[in-house]
N, CA, C and O atoms as a GROMACS GRO file, in nm:
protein
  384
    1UNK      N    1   1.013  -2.332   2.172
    1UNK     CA    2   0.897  -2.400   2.118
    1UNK      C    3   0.929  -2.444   1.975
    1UNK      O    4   0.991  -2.366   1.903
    2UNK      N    5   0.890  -2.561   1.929
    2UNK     CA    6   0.919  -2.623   1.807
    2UNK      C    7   0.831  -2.586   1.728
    2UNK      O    8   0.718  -2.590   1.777
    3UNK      N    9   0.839  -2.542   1.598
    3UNK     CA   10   0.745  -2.525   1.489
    3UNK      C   11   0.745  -2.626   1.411
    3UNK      O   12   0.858  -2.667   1.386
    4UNK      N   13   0.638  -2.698   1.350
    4UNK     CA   14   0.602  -2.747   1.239
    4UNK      C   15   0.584  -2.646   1.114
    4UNK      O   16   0.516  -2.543   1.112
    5UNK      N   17   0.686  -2.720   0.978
    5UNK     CA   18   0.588  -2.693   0.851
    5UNK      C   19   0.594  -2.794   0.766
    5UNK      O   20   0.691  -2.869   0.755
    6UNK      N   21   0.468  -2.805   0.686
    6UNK     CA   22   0.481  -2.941   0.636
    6UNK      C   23   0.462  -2.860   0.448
    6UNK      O   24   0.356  -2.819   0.401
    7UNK      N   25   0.579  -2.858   0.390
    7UNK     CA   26   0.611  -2.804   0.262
    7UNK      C   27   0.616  -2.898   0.198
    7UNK      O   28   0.671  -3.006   0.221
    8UNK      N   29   0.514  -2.836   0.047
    8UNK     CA   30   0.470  -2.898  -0.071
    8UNK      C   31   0.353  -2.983  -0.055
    8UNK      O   32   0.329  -3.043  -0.160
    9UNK      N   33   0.277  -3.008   0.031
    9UNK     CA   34   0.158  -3.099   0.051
    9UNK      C   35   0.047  -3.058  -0.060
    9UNK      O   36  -0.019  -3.142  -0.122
   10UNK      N   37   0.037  -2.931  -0.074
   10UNK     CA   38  -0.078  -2.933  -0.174
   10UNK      C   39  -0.021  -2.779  -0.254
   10UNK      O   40   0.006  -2.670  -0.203
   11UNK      N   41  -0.016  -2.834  -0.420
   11UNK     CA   42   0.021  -2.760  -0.554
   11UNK      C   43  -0.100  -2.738  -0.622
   11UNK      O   44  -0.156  -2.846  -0.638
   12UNK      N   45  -0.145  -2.672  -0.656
   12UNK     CA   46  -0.186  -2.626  -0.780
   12UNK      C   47  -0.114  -2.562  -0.913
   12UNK      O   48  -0.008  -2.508  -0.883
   13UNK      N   49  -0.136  -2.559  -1.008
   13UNK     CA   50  -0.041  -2.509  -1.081
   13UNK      C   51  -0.180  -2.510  -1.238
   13UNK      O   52  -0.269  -2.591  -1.264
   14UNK      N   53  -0.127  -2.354  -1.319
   14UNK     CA   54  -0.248  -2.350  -1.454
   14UNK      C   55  -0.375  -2.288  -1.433
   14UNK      O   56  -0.447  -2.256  -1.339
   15UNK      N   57  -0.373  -2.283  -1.553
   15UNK     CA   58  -0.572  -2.197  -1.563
   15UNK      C   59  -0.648  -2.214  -1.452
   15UNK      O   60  -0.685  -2.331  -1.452
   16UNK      N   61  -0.679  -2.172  -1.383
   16UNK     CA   62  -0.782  -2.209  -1.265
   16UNK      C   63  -0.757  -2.211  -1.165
   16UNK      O   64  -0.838  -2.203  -1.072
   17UNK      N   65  -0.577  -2.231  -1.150
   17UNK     CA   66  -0.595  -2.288  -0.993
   17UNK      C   67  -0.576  -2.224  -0.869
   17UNK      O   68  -0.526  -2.276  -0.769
   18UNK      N   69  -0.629  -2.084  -0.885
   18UNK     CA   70  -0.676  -2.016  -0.757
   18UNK      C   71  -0.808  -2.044  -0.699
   18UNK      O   72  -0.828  -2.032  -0.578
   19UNK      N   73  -0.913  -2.087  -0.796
   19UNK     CA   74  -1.039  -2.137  -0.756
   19UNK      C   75  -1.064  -2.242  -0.645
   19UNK      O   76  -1.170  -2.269  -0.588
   20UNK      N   77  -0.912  -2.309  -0.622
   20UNK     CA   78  -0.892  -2.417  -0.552
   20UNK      C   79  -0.875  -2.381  -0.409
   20UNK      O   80  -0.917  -2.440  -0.310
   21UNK      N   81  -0.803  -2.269  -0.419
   21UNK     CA   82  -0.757  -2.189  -0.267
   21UNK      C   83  -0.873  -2.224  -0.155
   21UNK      O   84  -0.863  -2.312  -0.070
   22UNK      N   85  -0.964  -2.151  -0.170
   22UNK     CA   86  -1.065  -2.157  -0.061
   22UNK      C   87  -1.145  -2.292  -0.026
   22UNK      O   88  -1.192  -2.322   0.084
   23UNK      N   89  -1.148  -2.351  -0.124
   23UNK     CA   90  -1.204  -2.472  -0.077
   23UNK      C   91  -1.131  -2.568   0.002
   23UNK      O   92  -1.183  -2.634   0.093
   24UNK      N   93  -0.978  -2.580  -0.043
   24UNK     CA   94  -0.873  -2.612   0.017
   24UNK      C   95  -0.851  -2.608   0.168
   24UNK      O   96  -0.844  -2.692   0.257
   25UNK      N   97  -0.838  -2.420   0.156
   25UNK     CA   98  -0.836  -2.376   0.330
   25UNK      C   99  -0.959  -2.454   0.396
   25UNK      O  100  -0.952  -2.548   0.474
   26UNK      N  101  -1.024  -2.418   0.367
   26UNK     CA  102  -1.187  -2.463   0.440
   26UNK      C  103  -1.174  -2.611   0.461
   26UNK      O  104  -1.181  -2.661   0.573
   27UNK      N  105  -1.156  -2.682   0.350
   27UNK     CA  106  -1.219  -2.826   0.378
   27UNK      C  107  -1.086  -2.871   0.503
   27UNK      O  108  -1.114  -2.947   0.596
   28UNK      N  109  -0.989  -2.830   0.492
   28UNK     CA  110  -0.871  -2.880   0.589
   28UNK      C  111  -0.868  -2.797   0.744
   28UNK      O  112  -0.794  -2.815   0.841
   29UNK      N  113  -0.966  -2.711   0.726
   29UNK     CA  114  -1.020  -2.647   0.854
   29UNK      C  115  -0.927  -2.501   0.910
   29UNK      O  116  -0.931  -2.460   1.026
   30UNK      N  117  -0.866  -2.455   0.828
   30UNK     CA  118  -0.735  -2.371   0.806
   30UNK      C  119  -0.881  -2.223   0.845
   30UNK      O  120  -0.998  -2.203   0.814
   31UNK      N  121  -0.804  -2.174   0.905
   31UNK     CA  122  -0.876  -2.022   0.961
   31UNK      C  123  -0.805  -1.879   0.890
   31UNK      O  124  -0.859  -1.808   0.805
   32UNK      N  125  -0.706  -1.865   0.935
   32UNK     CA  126  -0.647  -1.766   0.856
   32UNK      C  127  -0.474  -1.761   0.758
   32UNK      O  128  -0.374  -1.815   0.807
   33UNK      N  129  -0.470  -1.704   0.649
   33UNK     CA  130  -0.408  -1.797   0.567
   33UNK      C  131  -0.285  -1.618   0.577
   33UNK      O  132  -0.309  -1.498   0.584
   34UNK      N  133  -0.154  -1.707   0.571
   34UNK     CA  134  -0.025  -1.617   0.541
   34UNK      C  135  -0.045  -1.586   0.399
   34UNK      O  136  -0.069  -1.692   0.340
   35UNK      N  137  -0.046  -1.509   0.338
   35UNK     CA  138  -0.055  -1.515   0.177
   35UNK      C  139   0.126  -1.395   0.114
   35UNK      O  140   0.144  -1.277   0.084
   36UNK      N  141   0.204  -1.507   0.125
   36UNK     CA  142   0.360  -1.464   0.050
   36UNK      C  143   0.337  -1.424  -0.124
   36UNK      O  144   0.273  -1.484  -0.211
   37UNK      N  145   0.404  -1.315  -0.129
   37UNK     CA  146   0.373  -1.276  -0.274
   37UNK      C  147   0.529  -1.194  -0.258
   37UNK      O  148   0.618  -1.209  -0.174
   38UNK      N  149   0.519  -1.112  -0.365
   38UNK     CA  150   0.630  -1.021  -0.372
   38UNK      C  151   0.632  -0.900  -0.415
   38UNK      O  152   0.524  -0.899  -0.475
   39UNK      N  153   0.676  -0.797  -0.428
   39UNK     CA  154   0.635  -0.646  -0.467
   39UNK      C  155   0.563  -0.628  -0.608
   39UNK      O  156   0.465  -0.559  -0.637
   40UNK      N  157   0.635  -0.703  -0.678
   40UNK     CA  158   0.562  -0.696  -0.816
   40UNK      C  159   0.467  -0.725  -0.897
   40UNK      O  160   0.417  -0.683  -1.002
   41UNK      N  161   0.445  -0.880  -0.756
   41UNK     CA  162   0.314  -0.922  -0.814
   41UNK      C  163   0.170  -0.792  -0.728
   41UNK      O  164   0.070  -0.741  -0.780
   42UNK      N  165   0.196  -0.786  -0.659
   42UNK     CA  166   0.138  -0.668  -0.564
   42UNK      C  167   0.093  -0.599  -0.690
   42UNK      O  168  -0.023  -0.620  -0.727
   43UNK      N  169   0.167  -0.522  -0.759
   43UNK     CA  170   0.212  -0.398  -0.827
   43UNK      C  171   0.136  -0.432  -0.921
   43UNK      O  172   0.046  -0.351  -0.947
   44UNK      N  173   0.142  -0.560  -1.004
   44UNK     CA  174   0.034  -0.605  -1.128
   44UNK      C  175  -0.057  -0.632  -1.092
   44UNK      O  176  -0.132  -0.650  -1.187
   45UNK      N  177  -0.120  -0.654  -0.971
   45UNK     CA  178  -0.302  -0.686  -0.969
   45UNK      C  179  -0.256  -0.888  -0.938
   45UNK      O  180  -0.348  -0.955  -0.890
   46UNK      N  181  -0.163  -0.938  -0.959
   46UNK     CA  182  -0.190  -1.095  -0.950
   46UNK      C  183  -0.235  -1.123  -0.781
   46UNK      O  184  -0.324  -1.208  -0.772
   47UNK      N  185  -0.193  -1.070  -0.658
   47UNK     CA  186  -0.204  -1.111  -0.554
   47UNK      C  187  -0.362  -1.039  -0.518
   47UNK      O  188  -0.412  -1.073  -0.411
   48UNK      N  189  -0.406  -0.981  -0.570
   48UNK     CA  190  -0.545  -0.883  -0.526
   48UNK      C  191  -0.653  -1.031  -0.652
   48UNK      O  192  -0.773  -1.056  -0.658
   49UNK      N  193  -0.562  -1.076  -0.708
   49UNK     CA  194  -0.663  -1.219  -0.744
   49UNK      C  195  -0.730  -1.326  -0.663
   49UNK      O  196  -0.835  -1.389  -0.661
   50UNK      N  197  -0.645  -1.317  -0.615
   50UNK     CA  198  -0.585  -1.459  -0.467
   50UNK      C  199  -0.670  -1.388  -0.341
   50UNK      O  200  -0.773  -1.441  -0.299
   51UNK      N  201  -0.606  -1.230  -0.270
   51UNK     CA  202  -0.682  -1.200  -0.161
   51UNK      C  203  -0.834  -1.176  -0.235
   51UNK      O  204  -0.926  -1.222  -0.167
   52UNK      N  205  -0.868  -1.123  -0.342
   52UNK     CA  206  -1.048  -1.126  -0.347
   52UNK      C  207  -1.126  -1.244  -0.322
   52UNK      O  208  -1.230  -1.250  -0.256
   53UNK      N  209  -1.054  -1.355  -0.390
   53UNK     CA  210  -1.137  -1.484  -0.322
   53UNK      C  211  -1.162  -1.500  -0.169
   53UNK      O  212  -1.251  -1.543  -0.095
   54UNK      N  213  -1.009  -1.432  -0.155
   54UNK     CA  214  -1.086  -1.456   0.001
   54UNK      C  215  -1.149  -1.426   0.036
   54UNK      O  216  -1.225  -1.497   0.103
   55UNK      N  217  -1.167  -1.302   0.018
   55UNK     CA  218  -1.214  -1.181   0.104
   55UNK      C  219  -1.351  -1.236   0.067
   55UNK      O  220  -1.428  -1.258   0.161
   56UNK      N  221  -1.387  -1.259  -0.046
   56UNK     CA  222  -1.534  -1.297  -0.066
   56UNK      C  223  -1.560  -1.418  -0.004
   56UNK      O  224  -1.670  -1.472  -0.021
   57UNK      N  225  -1.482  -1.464   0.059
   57UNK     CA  226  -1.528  -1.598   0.126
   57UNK      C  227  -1.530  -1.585   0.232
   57UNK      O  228  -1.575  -1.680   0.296
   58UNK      N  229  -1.483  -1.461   0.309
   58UNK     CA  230  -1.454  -1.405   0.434
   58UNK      C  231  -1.343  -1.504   0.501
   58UNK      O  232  -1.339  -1.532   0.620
   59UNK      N  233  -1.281  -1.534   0.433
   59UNK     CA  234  -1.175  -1.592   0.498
   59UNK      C  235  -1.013  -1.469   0.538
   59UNK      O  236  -0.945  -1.383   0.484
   60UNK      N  237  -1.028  -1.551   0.683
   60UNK     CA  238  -0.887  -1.391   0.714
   60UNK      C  239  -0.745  -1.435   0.682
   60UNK      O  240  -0.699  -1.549   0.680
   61UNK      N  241  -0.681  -1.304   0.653
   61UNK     CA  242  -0.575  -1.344   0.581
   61UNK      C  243  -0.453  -1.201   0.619
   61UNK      O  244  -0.475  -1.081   0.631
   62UNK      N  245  -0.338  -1.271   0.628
   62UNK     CA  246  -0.234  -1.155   0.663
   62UNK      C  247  -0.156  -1.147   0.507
   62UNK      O  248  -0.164  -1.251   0.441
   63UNK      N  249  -0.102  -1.064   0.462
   63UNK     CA  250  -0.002  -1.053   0.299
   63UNK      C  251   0.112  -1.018   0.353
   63UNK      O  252   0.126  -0.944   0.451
   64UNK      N  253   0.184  -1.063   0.300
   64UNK     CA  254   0.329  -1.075   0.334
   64UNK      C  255   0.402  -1.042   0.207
   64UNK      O  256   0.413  -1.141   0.134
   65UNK      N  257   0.462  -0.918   0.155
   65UNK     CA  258   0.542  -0.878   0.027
   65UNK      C  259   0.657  -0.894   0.078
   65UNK      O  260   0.709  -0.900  -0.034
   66UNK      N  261   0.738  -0.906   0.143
   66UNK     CA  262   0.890  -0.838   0.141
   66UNK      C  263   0.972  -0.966   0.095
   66UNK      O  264   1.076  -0.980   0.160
   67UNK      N  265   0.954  -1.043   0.016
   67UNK     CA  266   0.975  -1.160  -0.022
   67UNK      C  267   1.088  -1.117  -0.140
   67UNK      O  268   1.039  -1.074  -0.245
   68UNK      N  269   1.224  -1.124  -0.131
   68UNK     CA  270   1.338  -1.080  -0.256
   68UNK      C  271   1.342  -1.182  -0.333
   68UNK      O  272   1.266  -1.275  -0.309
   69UNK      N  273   1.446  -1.189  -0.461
   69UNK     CA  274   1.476  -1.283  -0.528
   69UNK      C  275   1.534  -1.406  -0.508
   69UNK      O  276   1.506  -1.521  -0.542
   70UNK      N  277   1.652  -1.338  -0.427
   70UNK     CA  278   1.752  -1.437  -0.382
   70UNK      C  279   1.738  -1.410  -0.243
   70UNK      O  280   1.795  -1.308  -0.205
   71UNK      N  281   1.670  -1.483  -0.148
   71UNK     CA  282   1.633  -1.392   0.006
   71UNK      C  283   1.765  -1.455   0.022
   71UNK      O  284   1.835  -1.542  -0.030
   72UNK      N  285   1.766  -1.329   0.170
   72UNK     CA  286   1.935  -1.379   0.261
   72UNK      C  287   1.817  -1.469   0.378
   72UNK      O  288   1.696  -1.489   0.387
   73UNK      N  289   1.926  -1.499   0.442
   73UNK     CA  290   1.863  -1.560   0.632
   73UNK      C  291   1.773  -1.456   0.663
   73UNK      O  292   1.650  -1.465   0.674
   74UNK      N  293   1.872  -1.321   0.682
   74UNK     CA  294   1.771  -1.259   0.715
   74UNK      C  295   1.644  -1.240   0.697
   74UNK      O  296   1.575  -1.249   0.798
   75UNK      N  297   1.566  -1.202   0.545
   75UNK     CA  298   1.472  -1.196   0.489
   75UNK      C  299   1.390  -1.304   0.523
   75UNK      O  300   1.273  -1.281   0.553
   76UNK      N  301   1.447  -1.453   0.522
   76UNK     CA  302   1.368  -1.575   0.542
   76UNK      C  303   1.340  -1.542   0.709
   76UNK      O  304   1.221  -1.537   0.740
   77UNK      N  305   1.417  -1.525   0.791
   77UNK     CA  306   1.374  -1.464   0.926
   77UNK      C  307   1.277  -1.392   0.955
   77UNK      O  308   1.181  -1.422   1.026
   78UNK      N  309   1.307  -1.261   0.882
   78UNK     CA  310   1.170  -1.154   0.885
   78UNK      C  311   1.052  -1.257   0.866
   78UNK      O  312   0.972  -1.294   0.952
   79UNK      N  313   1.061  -1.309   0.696
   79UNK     CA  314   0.920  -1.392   0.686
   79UNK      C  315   0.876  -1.489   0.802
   79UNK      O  316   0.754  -1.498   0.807
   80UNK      N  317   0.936  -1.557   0.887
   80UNK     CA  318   0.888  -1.649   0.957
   80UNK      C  319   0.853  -1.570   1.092
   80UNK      O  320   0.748  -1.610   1.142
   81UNK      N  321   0.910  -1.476   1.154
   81UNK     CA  322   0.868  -1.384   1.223
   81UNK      C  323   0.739  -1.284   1.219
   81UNK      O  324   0.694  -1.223   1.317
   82UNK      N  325   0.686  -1.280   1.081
   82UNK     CA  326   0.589  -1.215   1.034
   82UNK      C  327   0.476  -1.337   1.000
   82UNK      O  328   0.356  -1.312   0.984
   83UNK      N  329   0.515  -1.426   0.994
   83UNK     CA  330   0.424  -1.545   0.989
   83UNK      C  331   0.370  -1.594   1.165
   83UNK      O  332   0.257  -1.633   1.196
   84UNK      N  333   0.463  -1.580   1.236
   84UNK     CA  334   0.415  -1.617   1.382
   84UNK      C  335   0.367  -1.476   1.401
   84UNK      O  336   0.273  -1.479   1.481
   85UNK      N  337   0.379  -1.412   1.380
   85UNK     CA  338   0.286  -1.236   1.444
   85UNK      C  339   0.171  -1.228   1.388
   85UNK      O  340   0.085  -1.161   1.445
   86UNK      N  341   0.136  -1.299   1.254
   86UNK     CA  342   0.003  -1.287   1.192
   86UNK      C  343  -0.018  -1.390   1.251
   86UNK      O  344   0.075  -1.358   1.325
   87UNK      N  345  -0.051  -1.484   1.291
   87UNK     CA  346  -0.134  -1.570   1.364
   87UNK      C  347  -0.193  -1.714   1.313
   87UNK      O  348  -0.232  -1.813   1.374
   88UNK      N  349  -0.176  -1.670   1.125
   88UNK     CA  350  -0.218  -1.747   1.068
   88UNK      C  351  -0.144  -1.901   1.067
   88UNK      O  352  -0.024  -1.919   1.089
   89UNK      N  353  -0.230  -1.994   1.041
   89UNK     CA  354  -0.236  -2.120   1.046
   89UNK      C  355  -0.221  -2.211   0.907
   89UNK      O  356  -0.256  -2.328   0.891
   90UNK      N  357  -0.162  -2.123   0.814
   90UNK     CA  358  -0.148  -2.198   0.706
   90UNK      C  359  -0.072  -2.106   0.608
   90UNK      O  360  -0.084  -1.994   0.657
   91UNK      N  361   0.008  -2.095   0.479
   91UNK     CA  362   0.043  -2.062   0.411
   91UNK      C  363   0.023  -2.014   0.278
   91UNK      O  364   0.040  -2.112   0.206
   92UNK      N  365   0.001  -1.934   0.221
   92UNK     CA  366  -0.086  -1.966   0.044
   92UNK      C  367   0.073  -1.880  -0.049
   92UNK      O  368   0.094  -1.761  -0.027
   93UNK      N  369   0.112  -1.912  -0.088
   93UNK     CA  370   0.194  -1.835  -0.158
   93UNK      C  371   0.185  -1.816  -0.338
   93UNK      O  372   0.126  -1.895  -0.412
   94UNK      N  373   0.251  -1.702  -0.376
   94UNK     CA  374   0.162  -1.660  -0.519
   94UNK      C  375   0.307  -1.663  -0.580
   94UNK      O  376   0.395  -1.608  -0.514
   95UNK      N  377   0.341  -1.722  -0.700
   95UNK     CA  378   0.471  -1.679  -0.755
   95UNK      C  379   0.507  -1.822  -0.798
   95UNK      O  380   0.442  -1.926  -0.789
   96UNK      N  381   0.671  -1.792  -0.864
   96UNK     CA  382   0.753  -1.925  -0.915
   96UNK      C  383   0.822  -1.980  -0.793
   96UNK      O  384   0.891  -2.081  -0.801
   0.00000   0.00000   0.00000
């Protein structure tokens, strides 16, 4: 089976622009969102920024940490494997 992804379509970037997240998902009809982060942002509170909007919007969402610096294949594997097992239909990722 062929997968689609269609990367870089919509950036935010600066002061604010998590506020954008949910309206985003919603208006494009997106149900439940992959949300890629990485251990550290975990660890500082930045990704519990990102999932509270959701959560207050009740929008469902799978988190995905195991994201390295320099990923191998493998790692990019795991992630796309963990992206088809969560179910979700769209991507949100937190980081550089």
């Amino acid at each position: 089976m062929a997968s689609r992804i269609v990367l870089n379509s919509i950036s935010y970037h600066g002061h604010g622009a998590i506020e954008n997240i949910v309206p985003e998902l919603t208006a494009r009809g997106y149900k439940k969102a992959f949300v890629c982060s990485d251990p550290d942002l975990i660890k500082f509170g930045v990704t519990k920024k990102v999932t509270d909007l959701l959560d207050a919007a009740g929008f469902a969402y799978s988190v995905y940490s195991e994201i390295k610096p320099n990923p191998t294949i493998k790692n990019v594997q795991d992630g796309v494997a963990a992206f088809q097992a969560a179910e979700a239909d769209c991507i949100v990722t937190i980081g550089g």
